[in-house]
N, C-alpha and C positions, 0 to 999 in steps of 0.2 A: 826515743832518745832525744828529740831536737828539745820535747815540751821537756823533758828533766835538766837541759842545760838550761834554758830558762827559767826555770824553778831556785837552778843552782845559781846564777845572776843574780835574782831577785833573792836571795837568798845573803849572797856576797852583799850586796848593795846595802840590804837592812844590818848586815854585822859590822861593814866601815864604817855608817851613819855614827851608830851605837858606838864603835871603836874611837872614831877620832873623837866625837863629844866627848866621850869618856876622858880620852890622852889631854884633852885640851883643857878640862875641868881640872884634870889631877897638875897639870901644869901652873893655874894660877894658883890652886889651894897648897901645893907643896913648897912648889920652888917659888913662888909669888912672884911670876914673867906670864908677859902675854902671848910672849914670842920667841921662840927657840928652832936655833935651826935643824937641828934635829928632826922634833916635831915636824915641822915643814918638810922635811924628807920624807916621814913616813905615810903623813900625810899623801903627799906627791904618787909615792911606790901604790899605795892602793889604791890611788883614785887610775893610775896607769893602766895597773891590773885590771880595773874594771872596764878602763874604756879599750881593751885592746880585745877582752873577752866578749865585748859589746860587737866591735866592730868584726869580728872573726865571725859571731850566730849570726850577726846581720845580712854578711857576705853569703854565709848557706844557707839563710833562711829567704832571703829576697832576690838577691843577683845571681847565686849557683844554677846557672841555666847551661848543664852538658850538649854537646853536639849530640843531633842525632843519630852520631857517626859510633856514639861508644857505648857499645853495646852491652859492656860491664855496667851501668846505670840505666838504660832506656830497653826497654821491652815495644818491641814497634810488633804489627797488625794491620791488615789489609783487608775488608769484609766487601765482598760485593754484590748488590741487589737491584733485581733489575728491576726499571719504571714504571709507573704505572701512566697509560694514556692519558688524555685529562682532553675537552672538549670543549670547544665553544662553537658558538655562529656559525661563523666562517671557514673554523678549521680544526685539525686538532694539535695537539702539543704534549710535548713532555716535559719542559720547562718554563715556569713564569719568569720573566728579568727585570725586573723594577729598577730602572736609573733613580736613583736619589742625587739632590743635589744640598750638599749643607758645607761643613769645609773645603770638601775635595768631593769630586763625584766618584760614585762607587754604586755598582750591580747588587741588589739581592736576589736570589735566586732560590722559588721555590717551587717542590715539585714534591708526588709521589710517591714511594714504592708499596708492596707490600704491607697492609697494615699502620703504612708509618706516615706522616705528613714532613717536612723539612722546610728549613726555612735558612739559609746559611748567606753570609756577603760575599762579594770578590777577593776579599782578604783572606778567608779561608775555603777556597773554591776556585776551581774551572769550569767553563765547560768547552770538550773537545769536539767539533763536528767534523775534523776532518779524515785522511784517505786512515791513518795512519791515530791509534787511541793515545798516543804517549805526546801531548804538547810541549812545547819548549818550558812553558810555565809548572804543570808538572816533572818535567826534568830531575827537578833539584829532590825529586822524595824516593827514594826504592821501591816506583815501581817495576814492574818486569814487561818488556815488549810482548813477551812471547806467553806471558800468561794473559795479557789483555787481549792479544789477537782471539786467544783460545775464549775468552766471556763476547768477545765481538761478535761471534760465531753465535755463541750459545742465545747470547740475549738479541740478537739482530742488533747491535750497536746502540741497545738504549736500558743503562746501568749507571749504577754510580756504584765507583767503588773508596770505600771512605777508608782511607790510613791515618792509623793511632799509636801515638807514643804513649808511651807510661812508663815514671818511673820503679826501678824495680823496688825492693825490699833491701836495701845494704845503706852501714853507717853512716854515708857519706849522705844519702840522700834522705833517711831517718834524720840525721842533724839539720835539716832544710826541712823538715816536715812535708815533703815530697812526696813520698811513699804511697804508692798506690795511685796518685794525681797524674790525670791529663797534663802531658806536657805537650802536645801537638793533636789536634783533629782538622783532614783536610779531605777535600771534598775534589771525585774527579767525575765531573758527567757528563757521561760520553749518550750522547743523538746524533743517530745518521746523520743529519744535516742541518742546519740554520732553518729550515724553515719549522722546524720540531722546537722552534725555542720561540714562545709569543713575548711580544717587548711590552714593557707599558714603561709611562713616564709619569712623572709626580712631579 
């Protein structure tokens, strides 16, 4: 739906071009004026029309960013898979943490599971080593205490459990060409404890 308003835009656009050239041609070969107010109105009304249709697909096309909270547009998802070990020299771990330092300092964090390798920043990630899986930082996302305690158990405390948003299939989010797109992936990884996490610096 969004790629057919766009079509229909550029569509509009190519028929004013063509319309007022036209209006403005038959202006001086009839009435012989360069300038009629008139004209200038109609002018005006379409070019309005267009920037107002411009600004409305721009708004759902780039800014329409729904709360996670509305569940009429967002399809949310919670998978969780637990760690795989990983060893070195000294010890072993289930988390690499690589401090970077370039605008602002900020953790990458990679690790493990199953088949899969990961590589994700602080910005979309935690990791939680304490008594208790659910951090202040994860807070803010719908996970559930009482299903984390339940993978605490299962996985010995050493999982990551990834929640994903996506938007669903309905007009609103078709006119923003949304549909089906990541609109949030976030990262919780939970290790017993801080020593399960090897730091390195850059």
């Amino acid at each position: 739906m969004g790629i057919l308003v766009w079509l229909v835009l550029l569509g509009y656009l190519i028929f004013i071009s063509y319309h007022i050239r036209k209006r403005h041609l038959k202006m001086i070969v009839m009435q012989q004026k360069h300038f009629t107010w008139r004209t200038l109105g109609l002018d005006f009304l379409e070019i309005l029309i267009l920037l107002i249709g411009l600004f409305i697909q721009i708004q759902n096309s780039f800014f329409d960013n729904p709360s996670l909270t509305v569940k009429s547009q967002i399809e949310q998802s919670i998978e969780y898979k637990p760690l795989v070990l990983s060893s070195a020299s000294d010890r072993s771990y289930y988390v690499t943490s690589n401090s970077v330092q370039k605008k602002k300092l900020y953790q990458r964090y990679s690790f493990f599971t199953e088949g899969n390798q990961y590589s994700v920043t602080s910005d979309w990630a935690t990791i939680s080593d304490g008594s208790v899986a659910l951090n202040t930082v994860a807070q803010k996302l719908p996970y559930s205490k009482q299903v984390l305690a339940k993978y605490d158990t299962k996985y010995q405390k050493a999982y990551v459990a990834i929640y994903e948003a996506k938007y669903k299939n309905t007009w609103q989010n078709g006119l923003g060409l949304h549909v089906g797109r990541t609109a949030l992936r976030y990262y919780l990884i939970r290790v017993p404890d801080s020593t399960f996490v090897r730091e390195v610096k850059n």
